[in-house]
FIBAPA-871131 format. One record per residue (C-alpha): residue in three letters; y, z, x. Coordinates in steps of 0.05 Angstrom, whole numbers, plus 5000, padded with zeros to 4 digits. Each point is the difference from the previous one (the first is absolute). Layout:
REM FIBAPA-871131
ALAYZX ...
END
This chain:
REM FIBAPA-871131
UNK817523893813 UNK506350535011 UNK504849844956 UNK498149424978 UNK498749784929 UNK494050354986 UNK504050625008 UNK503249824927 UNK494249764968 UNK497950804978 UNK507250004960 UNK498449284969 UNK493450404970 UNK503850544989 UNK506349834950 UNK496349374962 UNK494250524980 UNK505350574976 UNK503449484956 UNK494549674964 UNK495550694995 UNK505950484996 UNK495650455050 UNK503950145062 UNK493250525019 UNK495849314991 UNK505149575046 UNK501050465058 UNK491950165007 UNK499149235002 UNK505849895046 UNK496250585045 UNK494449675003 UNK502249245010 UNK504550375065 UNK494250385035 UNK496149344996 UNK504349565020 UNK500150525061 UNK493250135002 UNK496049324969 UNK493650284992 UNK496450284940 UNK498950755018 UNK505950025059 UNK505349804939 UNK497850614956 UNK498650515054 UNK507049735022 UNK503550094920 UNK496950705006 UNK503150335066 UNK507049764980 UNK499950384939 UNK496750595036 UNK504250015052 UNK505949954964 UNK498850474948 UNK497450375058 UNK507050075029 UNK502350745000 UNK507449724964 UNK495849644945 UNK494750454979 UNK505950494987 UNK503649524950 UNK492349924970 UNK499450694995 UNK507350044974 UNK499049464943 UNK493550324976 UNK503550744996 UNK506649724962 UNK495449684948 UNK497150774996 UNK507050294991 UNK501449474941 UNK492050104969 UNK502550825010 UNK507249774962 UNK495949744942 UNK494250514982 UNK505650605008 UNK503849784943 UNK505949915044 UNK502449364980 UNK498950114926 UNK504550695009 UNK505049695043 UNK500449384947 UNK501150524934 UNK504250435040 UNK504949345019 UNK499549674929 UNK503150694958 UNK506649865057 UNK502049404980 UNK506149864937 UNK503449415018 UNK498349245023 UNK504650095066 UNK496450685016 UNK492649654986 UNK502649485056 UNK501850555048 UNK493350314983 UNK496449435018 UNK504149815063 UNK499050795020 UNK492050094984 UNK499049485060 UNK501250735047 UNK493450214973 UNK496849404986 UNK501149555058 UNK492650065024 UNK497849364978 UNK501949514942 UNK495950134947 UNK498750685006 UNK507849934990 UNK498949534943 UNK494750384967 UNK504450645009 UNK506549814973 UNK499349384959 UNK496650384944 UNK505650534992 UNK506449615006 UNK495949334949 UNK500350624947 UNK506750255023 UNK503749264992 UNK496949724942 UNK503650664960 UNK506349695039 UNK497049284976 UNK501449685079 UNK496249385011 UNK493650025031 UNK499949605056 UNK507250385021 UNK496850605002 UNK492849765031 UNK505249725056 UNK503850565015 UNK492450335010 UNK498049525046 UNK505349815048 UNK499150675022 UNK492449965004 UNK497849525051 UNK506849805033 UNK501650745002 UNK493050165031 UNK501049465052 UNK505350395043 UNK498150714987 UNK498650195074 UNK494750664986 UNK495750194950 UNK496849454972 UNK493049594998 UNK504749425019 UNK502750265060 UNK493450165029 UNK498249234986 UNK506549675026 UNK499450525058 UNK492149825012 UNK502849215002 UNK504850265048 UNK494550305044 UNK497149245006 UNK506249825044 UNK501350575029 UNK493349915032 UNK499549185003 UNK506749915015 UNK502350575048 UNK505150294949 UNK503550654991 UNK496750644965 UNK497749704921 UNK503250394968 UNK506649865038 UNK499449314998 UNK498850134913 UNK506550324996 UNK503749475038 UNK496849544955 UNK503850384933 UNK506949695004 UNK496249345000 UNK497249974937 UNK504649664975 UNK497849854929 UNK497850764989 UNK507650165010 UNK502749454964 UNK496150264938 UNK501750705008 UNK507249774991 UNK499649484940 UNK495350524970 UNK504850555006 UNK506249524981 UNK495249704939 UNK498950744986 UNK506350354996 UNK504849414987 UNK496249584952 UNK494350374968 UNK503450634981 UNK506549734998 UNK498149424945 UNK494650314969 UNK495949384963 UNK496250214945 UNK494049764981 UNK498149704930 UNK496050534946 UNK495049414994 UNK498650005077 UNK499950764998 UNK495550204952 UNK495649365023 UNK498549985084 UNK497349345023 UNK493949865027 UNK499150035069 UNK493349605004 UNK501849464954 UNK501749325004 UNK505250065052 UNK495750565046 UNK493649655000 UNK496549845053 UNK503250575039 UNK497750695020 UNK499250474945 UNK501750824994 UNK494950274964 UNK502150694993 UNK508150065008 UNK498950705024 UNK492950035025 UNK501650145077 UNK506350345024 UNK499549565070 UNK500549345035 UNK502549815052 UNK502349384967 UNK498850174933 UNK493249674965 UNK493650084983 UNK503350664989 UNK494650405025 UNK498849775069 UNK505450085048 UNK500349225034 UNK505049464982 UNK498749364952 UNK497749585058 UNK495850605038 UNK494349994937 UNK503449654942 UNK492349884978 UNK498150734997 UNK500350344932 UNK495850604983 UNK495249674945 UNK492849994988 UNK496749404971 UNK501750104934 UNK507549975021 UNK500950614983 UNK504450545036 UNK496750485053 UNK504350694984 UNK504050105066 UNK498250855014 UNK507850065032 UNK502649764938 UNK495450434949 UNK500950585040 UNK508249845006 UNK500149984916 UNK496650684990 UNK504250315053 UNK505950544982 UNK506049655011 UNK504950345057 UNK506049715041 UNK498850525051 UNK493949625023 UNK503349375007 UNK506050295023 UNK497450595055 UNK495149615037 UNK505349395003 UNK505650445038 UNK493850285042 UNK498049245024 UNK508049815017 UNK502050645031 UNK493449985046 UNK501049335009 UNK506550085028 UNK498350595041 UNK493449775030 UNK504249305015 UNK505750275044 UNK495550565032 UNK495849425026 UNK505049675027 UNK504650605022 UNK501450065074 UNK506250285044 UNK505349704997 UNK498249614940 UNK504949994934 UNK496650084935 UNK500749234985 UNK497249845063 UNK493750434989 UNK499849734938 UNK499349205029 UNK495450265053 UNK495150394959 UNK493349734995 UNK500650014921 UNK492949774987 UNK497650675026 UNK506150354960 UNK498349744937 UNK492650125005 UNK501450735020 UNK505050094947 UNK494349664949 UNK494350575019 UNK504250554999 UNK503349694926 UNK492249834972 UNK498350795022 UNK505150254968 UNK499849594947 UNK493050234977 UNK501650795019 UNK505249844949 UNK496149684948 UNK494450565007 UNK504350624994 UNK502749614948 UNK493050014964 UNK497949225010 UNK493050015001 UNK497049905072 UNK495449364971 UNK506849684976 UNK503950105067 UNK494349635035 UNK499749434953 UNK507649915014 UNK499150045062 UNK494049525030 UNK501549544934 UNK506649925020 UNK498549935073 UNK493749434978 UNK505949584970 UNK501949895067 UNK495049655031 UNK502249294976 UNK507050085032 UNK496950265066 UNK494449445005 UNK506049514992 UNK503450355058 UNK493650055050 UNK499749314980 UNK506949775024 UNK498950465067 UNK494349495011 UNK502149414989 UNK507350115039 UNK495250255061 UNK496549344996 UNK506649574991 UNK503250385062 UNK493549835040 UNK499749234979 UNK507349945019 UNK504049944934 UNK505750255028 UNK500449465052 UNK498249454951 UNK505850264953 UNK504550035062 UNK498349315023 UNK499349624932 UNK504950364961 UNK505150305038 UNK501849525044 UNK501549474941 UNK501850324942 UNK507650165006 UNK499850825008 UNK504950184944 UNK496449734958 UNK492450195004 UNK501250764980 UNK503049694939 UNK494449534985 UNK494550645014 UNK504150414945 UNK498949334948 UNK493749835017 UNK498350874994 UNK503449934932 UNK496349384983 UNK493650275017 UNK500350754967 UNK503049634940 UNK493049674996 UNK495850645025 UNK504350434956 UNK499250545068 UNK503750405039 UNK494450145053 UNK497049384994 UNK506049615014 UNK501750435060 UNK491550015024 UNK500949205002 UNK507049925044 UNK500950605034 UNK495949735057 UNK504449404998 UNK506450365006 UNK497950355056 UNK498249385031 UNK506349594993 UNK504350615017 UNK496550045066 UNK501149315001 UNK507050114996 UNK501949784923 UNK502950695001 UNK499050745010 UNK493950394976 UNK504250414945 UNK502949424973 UNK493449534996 UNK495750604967 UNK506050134960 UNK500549304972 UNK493150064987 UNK499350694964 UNK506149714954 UNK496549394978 UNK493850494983 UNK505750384959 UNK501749474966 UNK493449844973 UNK497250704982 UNK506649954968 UNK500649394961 UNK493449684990 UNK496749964939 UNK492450115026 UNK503050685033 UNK497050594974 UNK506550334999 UNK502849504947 UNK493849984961 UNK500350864987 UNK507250044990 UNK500049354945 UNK493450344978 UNK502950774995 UNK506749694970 UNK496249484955 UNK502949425016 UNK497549315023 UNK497749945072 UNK502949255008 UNK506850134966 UNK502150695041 UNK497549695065 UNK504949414987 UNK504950474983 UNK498750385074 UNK499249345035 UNK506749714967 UNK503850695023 UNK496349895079 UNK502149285005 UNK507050185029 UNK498450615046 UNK494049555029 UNK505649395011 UNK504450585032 UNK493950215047 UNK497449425029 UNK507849855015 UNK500550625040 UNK494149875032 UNK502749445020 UNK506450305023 UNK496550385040 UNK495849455035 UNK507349675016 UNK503050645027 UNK494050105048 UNK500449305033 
END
């Protein structure tokens, strides 16, 4: 049974049951359980089996620090929020800005303090510069894209810092350990240069920017102005829906704003009762009452890169090492969760000299940390079920059946479209990389290509999506903050991706053809 068939049959539960439930959670824990018993066919052997892969692989002393991690960084955001951080930082930024071409440098420039995650950078900045440009009367959707190519695309290749590094370095961990790869978070910065439509959006965002945008400024009509469409009309029906613009300050992909998880993690999960109405979120109530002051945004911010960068090359610092070199060797997992504690203590010293109440500092912080759990269920999840691919021999089916007739320039290329395909359909990031990260893995050992390049191809398709798609959370806050329709601003994204996505999958194959 080794690599044969059955091997794939997990991943043929897995990616059907994403797309029609758009529940990634819900396809991997089926997927699981279909892999331990088609390894273990009998009734209690299958679950006892389901249950040690998740143990042990949580267990594992490199995962249960990027747990640990993900939990604490939702604390540092939930701490963000009740300290009136982002509200000071946000009135501090919007008295700056006179002119259209210095509310575009703004917005480029707020991604240094914002780049944690996307909507904590949507929910941040969108609300200042919407006022900002409608008294320089700049189209909408001009300014809502200048927000959010540096939101997700921007988030996708920041190396430290972020809840998204600790993920794509946690999917990293799965080869590192099934596959006999380098350190994870080595092989995640060789996997940077590679994703390709991050990059590719970076630029046309920053040509679109300071070339187009603020260079032919188009106005938009009085009538439009003084009356925002709808976003859950005609033309948004049917598709996720913001019910409070500003009601949590973070996603990872930007949602059900106040829970942490991407569109396809628990699209399904609002906080209502049965009479549909809304359960008050305690982070936000708390955030609205607080005294607005940049110096709590700002403070504990420097304290979390500086540490960050410190605790990273002192891990990897040995004689005769240069500082880039102990920088690549570090074991940044451990950095970053260092340079987290220390930032979350000093964080709520800060806050308490500062005369937060104590009750409030420890709503921020286990609140913040709660809205976490989805994102780290999803990852114990896809520890599991790569541990039970690896055992049934997916690798060696990939190799065999894939490889070996499929022309090799060409399958990194058709991984990116199919990835794009996919998260356009999820509308997720992290689902899109939960689902075919196992796959790259597989036909890079197989030899379709290198590690970097497979898990690169597949972290830009994943971009794309987050990016583009109309069900992702991120599009449905920033048409929802900016009032415009869902359906016509994600056509307006997806028109502007069409090119760098052609341009990608051409350089990944490029780079297929070099390699042969």
């Amino acid at each position: 049974m080794h690599g044969s068939f059955a091997s794939i049959v997990p991943f043929i539960v897995i990616i059907p049951v994403a797309l029609l439930t758009k529940q990634v959670i819900l396809g991997l824990a089926l997927g699981l359980f279909v892999g331990c018993y088609i390894e273990h066919p009998r009734p209690v052997a299958g679950l006892e089996s389901a249950i040690t892969y998740i143990g042990r692989e949580v267990g594992l002393s490199g995962n249960m620090s990027l747990v640990l991690f993900l939990y604490l960084f939702g604390s540092f955001v939930g701490l963000l929020r009740v300290s009136g951080g982002v509200k000071g930082f946000s009135r501090w930024m919007e008295a700056r800005i006179h002119s259209p071409r210095g509310a575009f440098v703004f917005t480029w420039l707020s991604s240094l303090f914002t780049f944690m995650a996307p909507d904590f950078r949507i929910l941040t900045v969108a609300p200042i510069v919407s006022r900002v440009f409608e008294r320089f009367r700049i189209a909408k959707e001009q300014v809502a894209f200048t927000i959010d190519v540096t939101a997700t695309p921007l988030c996708a290749v920041v190396p430290i810092g972020t809840a998204f590094v600790a993920y794509m370095v946690g999917l990293m961990h799965t080869s590192a350990h099934h596959a006999g790869a380098a350190s994870p978070y080595a092989l995640f910065l060789a996997t940077i240069p590679y994703n390709f439509f991050a990059w590719a959006m970076l630029l046309m965002g920053a040509f679109l920017t300071f070339f187009r945008f603020s260079a032919h400024v188009r106005t938009a009509t009085p009538s439009a102005a003084r009356t925002p469409r709808r976003v859950d009309g005609e033309q948004g029906r049917g598709l996720p829906r913001l019910v409070h613009e500003r009601r949590g300050a973070f996603a990872l992909e930007a949602g059900a704003m106040s829970f942490p998880q991407d569109a396809a993690v628990q699209r399904g999960m609002r906080r209502r009762e049965a009479s549909d109405e809304e359960v008050p979120d305690p982070v936000e109530a708390l955030a609205k009452r607080a005294h607005p002051s940049a110096l709590n945004l700002v403070f504990p911010l420097a304290v979390l890169l500086a540490s960050t960068l410190a605790f990273t090359v002192i891990s990897g610092y040995a004689p005769g090492r240069t500082l880039v070199q102990a920088f690549v060797q570090a074991n940044a997992a451990k950095a970053m969760l260092e340079a987290l504690i220390l930032t979350v203590v000093v964080m709520a010293i800060l806050y308490a000299v500062r005369g937060t109440p104590l009750n409030r500092i420890m709503v921020g912080f286990l609140q913040g940390g709660n809205e976490m759990m989805p994102v780290i269920v999803l990852l114990a999840l896809i520890w599991a079920v790569s541990a039970v691919a690896s055992d049934l021999g997916f690798a060696q089916f990939c190799q065999r059946e894939i490889v070996q007739y499929v022309p090799r320039s060409f399958i990194i290329p058709a991984l990116f479209i199919f990835g794009c395909l996919i998260s356009y359909v999820l509308g997720s990031s992290f689902g899109t990389w939960a689902i075919l990260m196992p796959l790259a893995f597989s036909l890079a050992q197989g030899g379709a290509g290198s590690l970097a390049i497979a898990a690169g191809a597949v972290f830009a398709s994943g971009t794309f999506g987050g990016f583009v798609s109309p069900l992702s959370d991120n599009t449905v806050a920033m048409a929802t903050v900016m009032k415009v329709s869902v359906m016509d601003y994600a056509n307006y994204k997806l028109k502007t991706a069409l090119i760098p996505v052609a341009a990608c999958a051409v350089g990944y194959f490029l780079l297929g053809a070099m390699a042969r």
